[in-house]
Every structure is written in structure tokens, then in C-alpha cells.
C-alpha positions in Angstrom: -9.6 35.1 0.8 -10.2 36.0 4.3 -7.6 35.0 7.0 -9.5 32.1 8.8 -10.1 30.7 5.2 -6.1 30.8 4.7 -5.6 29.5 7.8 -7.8 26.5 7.0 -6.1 26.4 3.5 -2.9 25.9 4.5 -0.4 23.6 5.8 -0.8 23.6 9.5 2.6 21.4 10.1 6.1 22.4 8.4 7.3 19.1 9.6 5.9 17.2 6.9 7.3 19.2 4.0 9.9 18.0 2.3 13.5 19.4 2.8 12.9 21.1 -0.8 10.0 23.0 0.3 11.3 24.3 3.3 14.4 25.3 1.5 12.1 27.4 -1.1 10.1 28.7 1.6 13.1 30.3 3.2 14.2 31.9 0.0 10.8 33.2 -0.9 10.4 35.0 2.9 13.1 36.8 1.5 11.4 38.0 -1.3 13.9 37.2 -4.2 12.7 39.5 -6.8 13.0 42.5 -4.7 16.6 41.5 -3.7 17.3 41.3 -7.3 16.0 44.8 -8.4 18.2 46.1 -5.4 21.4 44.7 -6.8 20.6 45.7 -10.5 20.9 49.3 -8.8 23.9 48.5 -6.4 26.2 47.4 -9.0 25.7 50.4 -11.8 26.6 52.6 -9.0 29.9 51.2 -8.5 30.6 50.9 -11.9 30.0 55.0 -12.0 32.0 55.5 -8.7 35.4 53.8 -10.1 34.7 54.9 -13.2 35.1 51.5 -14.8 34.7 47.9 -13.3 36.0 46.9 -9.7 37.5 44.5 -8.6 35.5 41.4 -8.9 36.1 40.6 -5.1 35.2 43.8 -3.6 31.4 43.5 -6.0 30.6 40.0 -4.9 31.2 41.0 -1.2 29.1 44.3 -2.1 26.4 42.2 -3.3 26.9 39.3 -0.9 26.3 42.4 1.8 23.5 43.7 0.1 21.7 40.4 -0.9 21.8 38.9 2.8 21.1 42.7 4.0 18.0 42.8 1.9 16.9 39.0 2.3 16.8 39.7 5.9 14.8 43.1 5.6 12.4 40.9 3.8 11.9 38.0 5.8 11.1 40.6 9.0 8.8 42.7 6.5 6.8 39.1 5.7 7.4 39.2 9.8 5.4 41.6 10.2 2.9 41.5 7.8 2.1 37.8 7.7 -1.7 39.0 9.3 -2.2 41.4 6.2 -0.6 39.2 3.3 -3.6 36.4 4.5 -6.0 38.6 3.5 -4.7 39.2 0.7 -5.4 37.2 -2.4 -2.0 38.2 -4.2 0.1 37.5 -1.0 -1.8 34.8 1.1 0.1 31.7 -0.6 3.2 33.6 1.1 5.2 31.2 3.8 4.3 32.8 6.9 0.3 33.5 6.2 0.5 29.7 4.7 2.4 28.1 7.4 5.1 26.7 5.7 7.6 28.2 8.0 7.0 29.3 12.1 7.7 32.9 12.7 9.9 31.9 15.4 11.9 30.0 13.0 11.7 33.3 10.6 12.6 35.4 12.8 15.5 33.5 13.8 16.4 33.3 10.2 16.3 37.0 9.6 18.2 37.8 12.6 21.5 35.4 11.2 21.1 37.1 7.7 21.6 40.7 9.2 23.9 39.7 11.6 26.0 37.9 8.5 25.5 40.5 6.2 27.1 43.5 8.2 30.2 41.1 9.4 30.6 40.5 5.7 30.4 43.6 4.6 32.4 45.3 7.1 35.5 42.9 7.0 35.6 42.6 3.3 34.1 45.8 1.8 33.7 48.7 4.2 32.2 50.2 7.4 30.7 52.7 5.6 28.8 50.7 3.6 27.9 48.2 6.2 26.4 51.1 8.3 24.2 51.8 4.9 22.8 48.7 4.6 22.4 48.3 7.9 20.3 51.6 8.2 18.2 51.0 5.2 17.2 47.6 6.2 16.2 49.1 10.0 14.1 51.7 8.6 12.5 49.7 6.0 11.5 47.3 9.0 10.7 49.6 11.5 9.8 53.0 10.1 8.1 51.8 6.5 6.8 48.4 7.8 5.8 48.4 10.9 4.8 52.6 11.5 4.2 53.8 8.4 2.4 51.3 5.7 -0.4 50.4 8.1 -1.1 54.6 9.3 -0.6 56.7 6.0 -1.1 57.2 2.6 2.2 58.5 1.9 3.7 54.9 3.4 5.9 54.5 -0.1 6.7 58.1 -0.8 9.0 58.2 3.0 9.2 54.7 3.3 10.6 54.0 -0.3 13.7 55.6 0.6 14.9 52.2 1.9 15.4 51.1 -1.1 17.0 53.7 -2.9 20.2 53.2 -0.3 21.6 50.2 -2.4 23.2 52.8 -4.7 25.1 54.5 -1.8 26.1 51.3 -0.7 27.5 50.6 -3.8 29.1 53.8 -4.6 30.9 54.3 -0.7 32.1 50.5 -1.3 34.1 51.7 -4.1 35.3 55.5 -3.1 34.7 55.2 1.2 32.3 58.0 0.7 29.2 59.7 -0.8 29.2 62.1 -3.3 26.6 64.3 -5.1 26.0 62.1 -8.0 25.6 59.0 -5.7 22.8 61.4 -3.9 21.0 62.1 -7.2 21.5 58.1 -8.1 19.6 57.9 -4.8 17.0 61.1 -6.3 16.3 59.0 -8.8 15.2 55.9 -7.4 13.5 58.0 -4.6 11.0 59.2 -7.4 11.2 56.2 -9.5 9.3 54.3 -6.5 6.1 56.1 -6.0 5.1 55.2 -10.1 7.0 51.9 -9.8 4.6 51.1 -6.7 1.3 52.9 -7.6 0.6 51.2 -10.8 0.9 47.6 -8.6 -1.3 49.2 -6.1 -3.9 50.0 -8.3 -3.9 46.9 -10.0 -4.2 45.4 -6.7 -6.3 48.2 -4.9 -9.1 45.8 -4.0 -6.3 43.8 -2.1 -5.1 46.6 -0.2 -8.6 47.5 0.9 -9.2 44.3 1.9 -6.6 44.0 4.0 -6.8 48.1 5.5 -3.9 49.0 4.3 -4.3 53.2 3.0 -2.6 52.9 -0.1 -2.9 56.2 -2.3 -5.7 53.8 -4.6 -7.7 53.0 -1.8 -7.2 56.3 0.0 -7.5 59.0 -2.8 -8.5 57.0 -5.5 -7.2 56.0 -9.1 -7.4 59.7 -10.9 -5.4 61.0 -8.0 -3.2 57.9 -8.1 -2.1 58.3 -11.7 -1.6 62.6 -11.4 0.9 61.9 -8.9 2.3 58.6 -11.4 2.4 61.1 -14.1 4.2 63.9 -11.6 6.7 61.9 -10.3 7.4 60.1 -13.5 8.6 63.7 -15.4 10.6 64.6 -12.4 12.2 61.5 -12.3 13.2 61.9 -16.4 14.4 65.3 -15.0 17.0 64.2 -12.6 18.0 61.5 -14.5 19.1 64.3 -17.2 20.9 66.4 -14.1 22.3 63.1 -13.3 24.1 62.2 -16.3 25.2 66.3 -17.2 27.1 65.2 -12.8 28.2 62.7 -13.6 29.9 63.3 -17.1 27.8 60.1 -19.2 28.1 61.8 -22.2 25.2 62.6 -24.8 24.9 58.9 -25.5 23.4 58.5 -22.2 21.2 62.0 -22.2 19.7 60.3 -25.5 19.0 57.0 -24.2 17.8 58.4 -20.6 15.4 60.9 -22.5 14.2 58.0 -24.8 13.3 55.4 -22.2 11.8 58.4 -19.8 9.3 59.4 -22.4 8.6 56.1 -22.9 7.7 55.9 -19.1 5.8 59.2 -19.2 3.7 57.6 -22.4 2.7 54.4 -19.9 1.7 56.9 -17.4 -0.5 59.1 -19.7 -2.1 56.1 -20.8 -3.1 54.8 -17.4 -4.5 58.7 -16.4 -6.6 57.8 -19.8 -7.4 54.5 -18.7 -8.5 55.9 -15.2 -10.2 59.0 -16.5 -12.3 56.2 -19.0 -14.3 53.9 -16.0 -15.4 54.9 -12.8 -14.7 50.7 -12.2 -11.4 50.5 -10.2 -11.7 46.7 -11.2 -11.8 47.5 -14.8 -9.6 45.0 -17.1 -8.4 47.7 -18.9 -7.0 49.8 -16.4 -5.8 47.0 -14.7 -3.7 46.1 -18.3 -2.4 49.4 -18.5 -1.7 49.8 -14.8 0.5 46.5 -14.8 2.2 47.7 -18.1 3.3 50.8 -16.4 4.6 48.6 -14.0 6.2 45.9 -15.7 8.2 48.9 -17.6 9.3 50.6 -14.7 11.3 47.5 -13.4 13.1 47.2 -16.7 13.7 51.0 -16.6 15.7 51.2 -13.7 18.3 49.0 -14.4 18.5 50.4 -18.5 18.9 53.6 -17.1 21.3 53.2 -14.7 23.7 50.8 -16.6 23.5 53.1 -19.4 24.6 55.8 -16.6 27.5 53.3 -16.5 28.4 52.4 -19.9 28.1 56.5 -20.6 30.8 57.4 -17.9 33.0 54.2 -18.4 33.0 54.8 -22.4 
């Protein structure tokens, strides 16, 4: 869909929406189901810093923080990219490219959430940890979003490490500080990213073309794409391994991360095979593989990280 076609798709007034829809709106510019993968990593890494379960205040205003943090991050991201998401087919039906909020209104909405999220998080968790989240969401908004996504192929390699920060945030809201295993946590979401991303990207390569964006599919193509998937996929099972020998999880957890990082590994193979089978980068079949991959890689994360948890608590 090209922009002017969105533009003369959708809602031209937010006015006449009902108080439900605008309500929805402004939780969807937040992107919800990226908040929640954030939080499934922020609260594993507490449970590994106190080495059982915090107090339940100091988690909810940990993930209060880190949910109006991200939310904000989010809603200045959509900001940003409301001219790309309309030409789009997966994002166009987004808010801001279909008018159902005004980026003024946005904008002011995303400054309250940041604003909110560091006065919670520095009067009821920690400076520390409102300085992380603060830090992640800038460079996620300014360095990923607005330099790096729309200029280089290697946008979600540098700019990824936004959202590997949650697990600092979450182990510094505990102990005050970091420590080496909250910087391999942090390792392994850094290389958990690129293969987590990648497999959306080729799915949705035509998309991202569209649209001028140089992801790694549209720049180097889907061969390339899936080396670098499989690549980063076995260094990832690697430091997940360092990570639990660190942090003392026991051979429980060395099983189970070993287990579910073959597993991953397997998915990646089998959308190298997938590529190395059609010259098509539309192809159904790589497609189904390529959204297996990532479908997996969401539930990954969290099972390996509260399995780091349950390993060091038990």
C-alpha cells in the first residue's frame, strides 16, 4: 500500500472515534508486545540478582519503570517512523500512518510516559536503574530509530542493544549495581536479536524494500541473511552455557539451555535450507520457515532466562 493510498484509507478525524478507540490506539503506539518481551527479560534478571524472589513492591515499580520507559520509546519510534510504516503493508493500519491519533498528541503522550517512568523508578526503585532505562530508551530513539535503521544494514546488530538493557535494569534494581553475569544476561540478548529480527525481516523483506529501509534481506540478500541467523544463533547457545557455569544455575539449567539452543540452531538450518532451495524471496516456504524461526525465538528468551532463574534459585 503506498502512502497516499493509506492516507486516503484512513480516518482523517480522531474526533469521531469513540473513547474506546482512542484508548486502544494509545496503547498500540506503544507497541504492547514489545513491552511485554522486555519485561519477560527484566524480571528473570532480578530473580538471578537476589538470588530468589524480591520483594513484590520493589518488581512492580521495576516493571512499572520499565513498562512506561519502553511504552514511551515506542510511541516516539511509531513517531518517527509513521512515513515508513504507511508504506508498509504489515505496519500501515498502525495509529499514526492511519490517523487515529495526531503526532502532536503522540508526542505529548510519549513525553509524560518518560517523564513518569524515571520519577517512578528513581523514587521507588533506584537511580541507577532509572538512568538505564532512561539511556536505553534515548538511544533506541535517537541512535537505532532515527540514525541508524534508515542508513545501514547493520541498524539491529548496534541498535538492538536497546533492548538488551531491561536485564541490567532489572539486576542494578535488586543489588545497586552491575555485575558480570548481568553483562552476559545482556550478551545474550545482544546476540539473540539479530536471528530474533532477521527471520521477521525476511518474511517481510518485500516490506522493508518498499518502504527503503536496508535491512540485511533487502541489502545482502536471504543466503547471507540466514549465515549470519545461523552464526549468531550458536554463539548465542555459547554464552548462554558461560552464563549459567557465572552464574552458578546448576546442570539442570546447562541441560535445558543446550536443549532449547539446539532447537533454535535446528530452525535456523532449516531456513538456510529453505533459502538455499528458491531463488524466490517471496516463496511460501521460506516465508513458513522464516516465521517459525521467529515465533521460536520469542518463546526462547523467556524459557531460557527463567530457567537461568529457577537453576540459581533451586
Amino acid at each position: 500500500m503506498s502512502h497516499l493510498e493509506a492516507a486516503a484509507t484512513a480516518p482523517t478525524d480522531p474526533r469521531g472515534s469513540s473513547v474506546g478507540d482512542v484508548v486502544r490506539a494509545y496503547v498500540a503506539v506503544t507497541k504492547p508486545r514489545i513491552v511485554e518481551l522486555l519485561l519477560v527479560t527484566t524480571l528473570p534478571a532480578m530473580i538471578v540478582a537476589e538470588r530468589g524472589l524480591p520483594p513484590a513492591g520493589l518488581i512492580l515499580a521495576t516493571l512499572l519503570g520499565g513498562t512506561l520507559g519502553a511504552g514511551s520509546a515506542n510511541a516516539f519510534n511509531s513517531i518517527i517512523e509513521r512515513d515508513s510504516d504507511a508504506l508498509m503493508q504489515r505496519t500501515s493500519r498502525r495509529p499514526l500512518p492511519n490517523h487515529a491519533i495526531s503526532t502532536r498528541a503522540a508526542v505529548l503522550f510519549a513525553s509524560i510516559l518518560a517523564v513518569v517512568s524515571f520519577v517512578v523508578t528513581t523514587l521507588w526503585v533506584n537511580l541507577l536503574t532509572a538512568a538505564l532505562i532512561l539511556a536505553a530508551n534515548a538511544f533506541y530513539v535517537l541512535v537505532y530509530t532515527a540514525y541508524l535503521k534508515p542508513r545501514t544494514v547493520q541498524n539491529i546488530v548496534i541498535g538492538g542493544a536497546a533492548g538488551c538493557v531491561p536485564v541490567l535494569a532489572g539486576w542494578s534494581a535488586v543489588t545497586g549495581e552491575l555485575s558480570l553475569t548481568a553483562w552476559l544476561m545482556f550478551a545474550v540478548v545482544f546476540l539473540w536479536t539479530p536471528p530474533h529480527f532477521w527471520a521477521l525481516a525476511i518474511r517481510y523483506r518485500e516490506d522493508y524494500a518498499a518502504a527503503s529501509i536496508p535491512m540485511l534481506p533487502v541489502v545482502a540478500g536471504t543466503l547471507e541473511t540466514t549465515r549470519q541467523i545461523i552464526g549468531y544463533t550458536v554463539l548465542m547457545v555459547v554464552f548462554t552455557l558461560a552464563l549459567g557455569l557465572v552464574a552458578e544455575a546448576g546442570v539442570v539449567y546447562l541441560v535445558v539451555a543446550l536443549l532449547l539452543g539446539a532447537r533454535f540452531v535446528q530452525l535456523a538450518l532449516r531456513l538456510h535450507r529453505a533459502g538455499l532451495a528458491t531463488d524466490d524471496p517471496g516463496d511460501s516456504a521460506l516465508h513458513a520457515e522464516a516465521m517459525a524461526t521467529f515465533r521460536y525465538s520469542i518463546g526462547y528468551l523467556g524459557l531460557v532466562l527463567f530457567a537461568l532463574a529457577a537453576g540459581v534459585v533451586f
